[in-house]
KEDRENVEX-980662 format. One record per residue (C-alpha): residue in three letters; x, y, z. Coordinates in steps of 0.2 Angstrom, whole numbers, plus 5000, padded with zeros to 4 digits. Layout:
ALAXYZ...
***
This chain:
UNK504947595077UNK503547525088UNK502047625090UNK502247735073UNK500647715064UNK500447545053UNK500247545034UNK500647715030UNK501147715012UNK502347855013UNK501547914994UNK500648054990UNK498848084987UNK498448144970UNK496548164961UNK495848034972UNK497447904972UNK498747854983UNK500247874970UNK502147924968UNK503147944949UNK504847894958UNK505547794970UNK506847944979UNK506447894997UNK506648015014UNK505947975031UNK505248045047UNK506348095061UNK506148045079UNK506748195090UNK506648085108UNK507647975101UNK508748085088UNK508547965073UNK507847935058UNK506147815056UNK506147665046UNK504647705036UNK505047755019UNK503847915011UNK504247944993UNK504748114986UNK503348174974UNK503948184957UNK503648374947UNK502648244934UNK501448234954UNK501648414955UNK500948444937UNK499648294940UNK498948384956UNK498748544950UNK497748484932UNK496548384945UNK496148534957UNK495948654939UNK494648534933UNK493848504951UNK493848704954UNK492448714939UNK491148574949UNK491548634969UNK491548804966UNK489548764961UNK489248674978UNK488248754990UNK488748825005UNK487748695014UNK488648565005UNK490148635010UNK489748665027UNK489348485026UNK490948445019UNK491948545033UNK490948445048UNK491448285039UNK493248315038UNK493148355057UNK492348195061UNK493548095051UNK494948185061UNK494148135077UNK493947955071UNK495747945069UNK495947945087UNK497447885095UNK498447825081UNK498548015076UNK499148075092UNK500347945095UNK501147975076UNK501248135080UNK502048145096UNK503248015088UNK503548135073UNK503848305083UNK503848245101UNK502748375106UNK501848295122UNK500048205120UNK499048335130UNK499848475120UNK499348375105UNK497548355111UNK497248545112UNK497748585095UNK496748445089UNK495148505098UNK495648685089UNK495848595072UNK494448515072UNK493448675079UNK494048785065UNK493648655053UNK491848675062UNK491748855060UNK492048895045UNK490548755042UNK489548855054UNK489849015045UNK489248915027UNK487848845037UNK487249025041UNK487549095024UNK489049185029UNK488249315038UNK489549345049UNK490649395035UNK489449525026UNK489949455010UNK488749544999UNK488249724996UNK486649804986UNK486349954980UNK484849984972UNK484650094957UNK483750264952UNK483350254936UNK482450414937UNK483850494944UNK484550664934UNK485550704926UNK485950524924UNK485050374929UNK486050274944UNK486250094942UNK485749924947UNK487249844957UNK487849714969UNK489449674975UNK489749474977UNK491349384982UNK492049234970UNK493149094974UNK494949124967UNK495448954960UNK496348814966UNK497748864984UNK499248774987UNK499448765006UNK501248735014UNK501348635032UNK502248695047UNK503448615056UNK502848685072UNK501148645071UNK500648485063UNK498748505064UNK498148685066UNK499348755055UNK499648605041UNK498848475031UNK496948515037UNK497248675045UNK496748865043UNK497248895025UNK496448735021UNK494648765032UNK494848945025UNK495248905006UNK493848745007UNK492748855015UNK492748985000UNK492648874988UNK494448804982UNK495148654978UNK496748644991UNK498448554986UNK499448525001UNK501248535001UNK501848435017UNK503048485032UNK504348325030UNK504548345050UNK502848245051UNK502548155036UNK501648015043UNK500248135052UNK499848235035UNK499648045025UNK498548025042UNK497548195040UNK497448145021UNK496748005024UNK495248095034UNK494748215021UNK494848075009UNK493547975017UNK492648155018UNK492648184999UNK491848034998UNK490648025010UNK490048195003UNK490348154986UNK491548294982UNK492448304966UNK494148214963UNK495648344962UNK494648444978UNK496148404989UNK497948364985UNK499348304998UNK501348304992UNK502548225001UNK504448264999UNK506048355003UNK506448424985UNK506448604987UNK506048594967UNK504248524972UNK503648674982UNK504348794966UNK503348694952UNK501748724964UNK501948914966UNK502348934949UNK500948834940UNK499648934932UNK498348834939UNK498748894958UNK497749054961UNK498449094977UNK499749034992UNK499549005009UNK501248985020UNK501848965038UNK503748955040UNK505449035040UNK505549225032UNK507249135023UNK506049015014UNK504749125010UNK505649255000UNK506349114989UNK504449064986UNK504049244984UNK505249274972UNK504649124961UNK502749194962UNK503549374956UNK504149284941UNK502649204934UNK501849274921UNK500149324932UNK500849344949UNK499749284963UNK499249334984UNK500549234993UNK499749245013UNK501549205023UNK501549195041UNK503249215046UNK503549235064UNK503949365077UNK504749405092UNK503149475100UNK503649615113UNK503049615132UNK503249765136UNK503349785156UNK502749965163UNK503550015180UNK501649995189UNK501749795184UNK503349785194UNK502149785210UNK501749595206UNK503649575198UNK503849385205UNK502249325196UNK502449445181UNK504149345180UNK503349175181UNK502349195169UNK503349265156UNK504449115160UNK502948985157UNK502449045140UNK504149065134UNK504448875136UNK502548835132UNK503048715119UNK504748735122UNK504748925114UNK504148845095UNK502648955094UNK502449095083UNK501849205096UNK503249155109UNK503649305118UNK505649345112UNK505749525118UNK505549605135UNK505449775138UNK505749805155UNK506049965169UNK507949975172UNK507550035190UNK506449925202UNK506649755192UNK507649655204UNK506349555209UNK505549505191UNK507549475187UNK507649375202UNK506149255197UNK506549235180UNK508549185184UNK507649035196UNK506148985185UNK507448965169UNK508848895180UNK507648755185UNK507048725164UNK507448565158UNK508148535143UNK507048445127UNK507148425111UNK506448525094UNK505448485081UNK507048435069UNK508948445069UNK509248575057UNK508048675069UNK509148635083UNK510848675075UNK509748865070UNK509548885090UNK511048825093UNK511848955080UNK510849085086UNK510849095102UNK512849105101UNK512849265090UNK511549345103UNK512549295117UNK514149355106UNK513349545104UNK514049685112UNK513349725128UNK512349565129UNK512549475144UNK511749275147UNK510449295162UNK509949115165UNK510148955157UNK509148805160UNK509948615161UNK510748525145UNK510148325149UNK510648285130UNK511848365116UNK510148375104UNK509148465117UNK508848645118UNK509248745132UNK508348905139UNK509049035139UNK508649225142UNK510049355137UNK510149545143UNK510549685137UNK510049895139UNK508750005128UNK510350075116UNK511149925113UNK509749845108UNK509049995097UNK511049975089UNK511149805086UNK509949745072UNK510449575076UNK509649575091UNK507949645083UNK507749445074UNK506849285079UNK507749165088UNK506648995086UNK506748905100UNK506548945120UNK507649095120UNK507149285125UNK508249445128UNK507749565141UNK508049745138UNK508149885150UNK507450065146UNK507850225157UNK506050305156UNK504850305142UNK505550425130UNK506850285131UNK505350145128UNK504650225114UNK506150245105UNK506450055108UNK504450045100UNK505150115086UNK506450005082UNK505549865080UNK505149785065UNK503249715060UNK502649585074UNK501249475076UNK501049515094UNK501349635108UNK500749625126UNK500749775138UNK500749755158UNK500249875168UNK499150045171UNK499050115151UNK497950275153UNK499550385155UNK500450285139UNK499250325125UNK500850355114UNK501650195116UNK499950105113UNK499850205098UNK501550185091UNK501449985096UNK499749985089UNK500650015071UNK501849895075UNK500849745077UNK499349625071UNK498749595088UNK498849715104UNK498649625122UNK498049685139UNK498749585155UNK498949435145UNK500449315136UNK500549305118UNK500349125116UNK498749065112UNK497549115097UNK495749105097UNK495049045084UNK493349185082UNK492749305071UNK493649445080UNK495649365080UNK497049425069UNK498649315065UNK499649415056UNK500449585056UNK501349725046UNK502949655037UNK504049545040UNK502949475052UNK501749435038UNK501749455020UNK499949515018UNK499749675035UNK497749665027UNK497349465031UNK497249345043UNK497749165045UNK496649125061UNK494849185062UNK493049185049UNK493949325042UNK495649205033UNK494049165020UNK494349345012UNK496149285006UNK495349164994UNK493849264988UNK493849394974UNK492749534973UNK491249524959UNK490149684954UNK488549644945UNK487949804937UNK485849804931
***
């Protein structure tokens, strides 16, 4: 296919080589054009699987001993490399997942200015991050003398990162887990997302040239391509893997989870897994209901409702909402259709949004248009505060540009509704707050990340951000996946007692 990039090998990247043990072939998808690419990528072998894990075990022993200026270092020269890549990335990219370019754009910028702050967190000596304590001793202390100690944080030992469908850069081959895991000192092997193959043997590429160019031990990065579930298995189960970062389904994750509980020494596995992020509406936000509408409309089909912090859920007045109603039946009415990231994520949305719309009590609000059988349609469903509460079905993500609309009589009503929810990564609350101090707090338990005035989608990348959230939001309520602070997943606490 013209304009996919030229002389990708399709193999996978193991202690400093380009290789492949067999020859089982897959290949990329094209969603504009709903076929397959003819570039062949080459399923790593579990003889790769076992190669790349003994390579990052013997690199663990020299990076860990770099300094964090090296490392900072390191970091800045992975961004650069990315950068460099230029259009060829973008353009593989868009191919792959047919996300559009400027979209593609941002989230490099945000790839890249992770990488770079991580590097600018090493470059300070981590003082942002406060990562070690002292407390000096008394040895004339009665009736026993105090001790000598200091509290210092180790690297864990190699991670094995898994790629997300839905975000190719920030979230996959050189994203958070890998900046943070890098950052703290462990080698990272990389299971790619098969959606985008060609952009992870792209991103590869990048930090290959960056291992080089700052003379970083062989095995410090690892990439493996294929569709074998088998694969991702053999890495979470190697001894050699310390820990586990994830982004994906909550389906796929508690088959992974249940390897890692049957290993011998079981490990952190940090699982990002989705939500549908409440916005819930309070009867004073009605007075700008037409906007209000709008807006939820826009970042519902931000990306064509395949973000993780999409908003699925909103809670709004029964009485007085004719007019946000009103805006959102035109602003989805008028959606076009586009594709998704994959067709089995399709045939999900598809699936899905039937069994909503098949729910007692549920009633279809608005669809957008259907230009194309493999193209998703919006769609936003209805239903009142009981139902909802009754139906657990309805309490689940629905990938894809999809939302339900529930109804609540007054705020005893609300807060019952609060309660029902499972763990989320996101909730946004519009509207005078001073006399709700109960559902802040009972959302406030509910979530990872509690918004003001503002949509969900979007995550800044700072020392303040949480991504993540009590269960099954996330797998970890204590961690983050965005933010300085994702470093503390791969660090272990050291007491040193004098």
């Amino acid at each position: 296919m013209e304009n996919y990039a030229a002389g990708l090998s399709g193999l996978s990247f193991i202690a400093g080589q380009w290789q492949s043990e067999q020859q089982q072939v897959f290949h990329a998808f094209c969603p504009a054009r709903n076929e397959d690419m003819a570039t062949p990528f080459y399923n790593a072998s579990l003889q790769d699987v076992e190669s790349a894990c003994a390579s990052a075990e013997r690199a663990f022993i020299a990076y860990r001993g770099t300094s964090y200026q090296q490392r900072s270092e390191f970091l800045h020269a992975i961004a650069d490399e990315i950068e460099a890549l230029g259009d060829e990335l973008l353009n593989t990219t868009h191919l792959e997942t047919n996300l559009s370019l400027a979209r593609l754009q941002g989230e490099r910028g945000r790839t890249m200015n992770q990488l770079r702050a991580f590097a600018d967190a090493l470059a300070d000596n981590l003082a942002p991050l406060h990562l070690h304590y002292h407390d000096a001793g008394e040895p004339n202390r009665t009736p026993l003398p105090k001790p000598d100690t200091t509290l210092r944080f180790l690297p864990l030992g190699p991670v094995a990162v898994f790629g997300a469908s839905n975000f190719p850069y920030a979230f996959s081959t050189l994203g958070g887990d890998t900046a943070a895991a890098l950052a703290a000192g462990c080698p990272v092997i990389v299971k790619s997302h098969p959606a985008h193959p060609g952009t992870s043997e792209l991103m590869t590429r990048a930090i290959a040239k960056a291992i080089s160019r700052c003379q970083m031990p062989e095995g410090t990065f690892a990439m493996l391509q294929g569709t074998d579930h088998s694969i991702a298995h053999q890495l979470v189960s190697a001894k050699q893997i310390k820990a586990v970062g994830f982004t994906g389904s909550l389906t796929v994750a508690k088959a992974l989870m249940s390897t890692i509980h049957s290993r011998e020494e079981v490990i952190p596995f940090y699982g990002e897994l989705g939500a549908i992020n409440p916005q819930v509406i309070l009867p004073q936000a009605l007075a700008s209901a037409r906007n209000l509408g709008q807006q939820l409309c826009a970042s519902l089909l931000m990306g064509h409702g395949q973000f993780c912090t999409s908003p699925g859920l909103w809670l709004v007045p029964t009485h007085d909402s004719d007019e946000l109603i009103a805006a959102v039946r035109e602003h989805i009415g008028d959606a076009p259709s586009d594709t998704l990231l994959s067709p089995s994520i399709i045939d999900a949305y598809e699936r899905d949004t039937k069994a909503v719309a098949q729910c007692n009590g549920v009633q279809v609000l608005a669809q957008g248009h259907k230009s194309a059988p493999f193209h998703a349609q919006a769609q936003v469903f209805t239903c009142s505060a009981e139902g909802f509460i009754n139906t657990p079905m309805l309490h689940q993500e629905v990938f894809g540009p999809a939302a339900l609309i529930v109804h609540y009589d007054d705020e005893q009503q609300l807060l019952r509704v609060i309660d029902a929810l499972e763990g989320q990564l996101t909730a946004s609350i519009f509207g005078e707050q001073a006399q709700y101090q109960p559902l802040i707090e009972r959302l406030s338990y509910k979530v990872g990340r509690l918004i003001y005035g503002q949509m969900p989608t979007g995550v800044e990348v700072c020392q303040s951000m949480n991504h993540g959230g009590p269960y099954p939001a996330a797998t970890d309520v204590r961690s983050t996946s965005v933010g300085l602070e994702a470093m503390r997943r791969f660090l272990r606490p050291l007491c040193v007692q004098r």
